[in-house]
C-alpha positions, 0 to 999 in steps of 0.5 A: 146820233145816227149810230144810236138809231143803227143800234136800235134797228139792229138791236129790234131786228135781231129781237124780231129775228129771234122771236120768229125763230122761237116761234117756229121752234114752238110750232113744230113742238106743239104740232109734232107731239100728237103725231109721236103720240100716234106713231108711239101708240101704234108701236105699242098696239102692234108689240102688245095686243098685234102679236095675239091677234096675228097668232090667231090667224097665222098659227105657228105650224103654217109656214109663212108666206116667202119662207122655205120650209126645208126638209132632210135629203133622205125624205126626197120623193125620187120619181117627183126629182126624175119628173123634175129633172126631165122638165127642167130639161126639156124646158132648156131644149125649148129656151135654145130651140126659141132663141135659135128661133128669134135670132132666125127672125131677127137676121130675116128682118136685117137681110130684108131691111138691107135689100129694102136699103140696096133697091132704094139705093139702086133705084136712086142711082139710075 
């Protein structure tokens, strides 16, 4: 008799365990379908009518932000490629005179931490 009651338990809990998961299955249906309505909308919004609006504030003759628009070799401007080529180096001559700088700095501030370590240290030992 025992076994019988065993049955029904088991029986009722797997009822009870399938309920639940079909009622979890239903819940998310019933609420995900507005949110793919909404993100489905927006898609279309953004194909159809998104395309003439950004066409009326971003002509196609003006280059988008983050392109590059190139040009043929021929049509270079030679005296803005000299100037360019003078502040390019220029600017390394500087890079180098500053980093030549800061390594100045920092083996300054070694060599005053180490005397700073080696006062200490004599000062201690007598």
């Amino acid at each position: 008799m025992p076994f019988v009651y065993f049955g029904l338990v088991f029986v009722a809990m797997a009822w009870l365990f399938w309920i639940v998961v079909w009622a979890i299955v239903w819940g998310i249906v019933l609420l995900a379908w507005p949110i793919a309505v909404v993100l489905g909308g927006v898609a279309l919004w953004r194909a159809f009518i998104g395309r003439s609006w950004r066409a009326r504030f971003n002509p196609p003759f003006r280059p988008r932000f983050g392109s590059v628009a190139r040009r043929d070799d021929t049509d270079e401007n030679t005296a803005f490629e000299e100037y360019r080529a003078e502040t390019v180096r220029r600017l390394d001559e500087e890079r180098e005179k500053f980093r030549e700088f800061l390594e100045k700095l920092r083996r300054s501030k070694d060599k005053e931490a180490f005397d700073r370590f080696v006062a200490e240290r004599r000062a201690r030992l007598t």
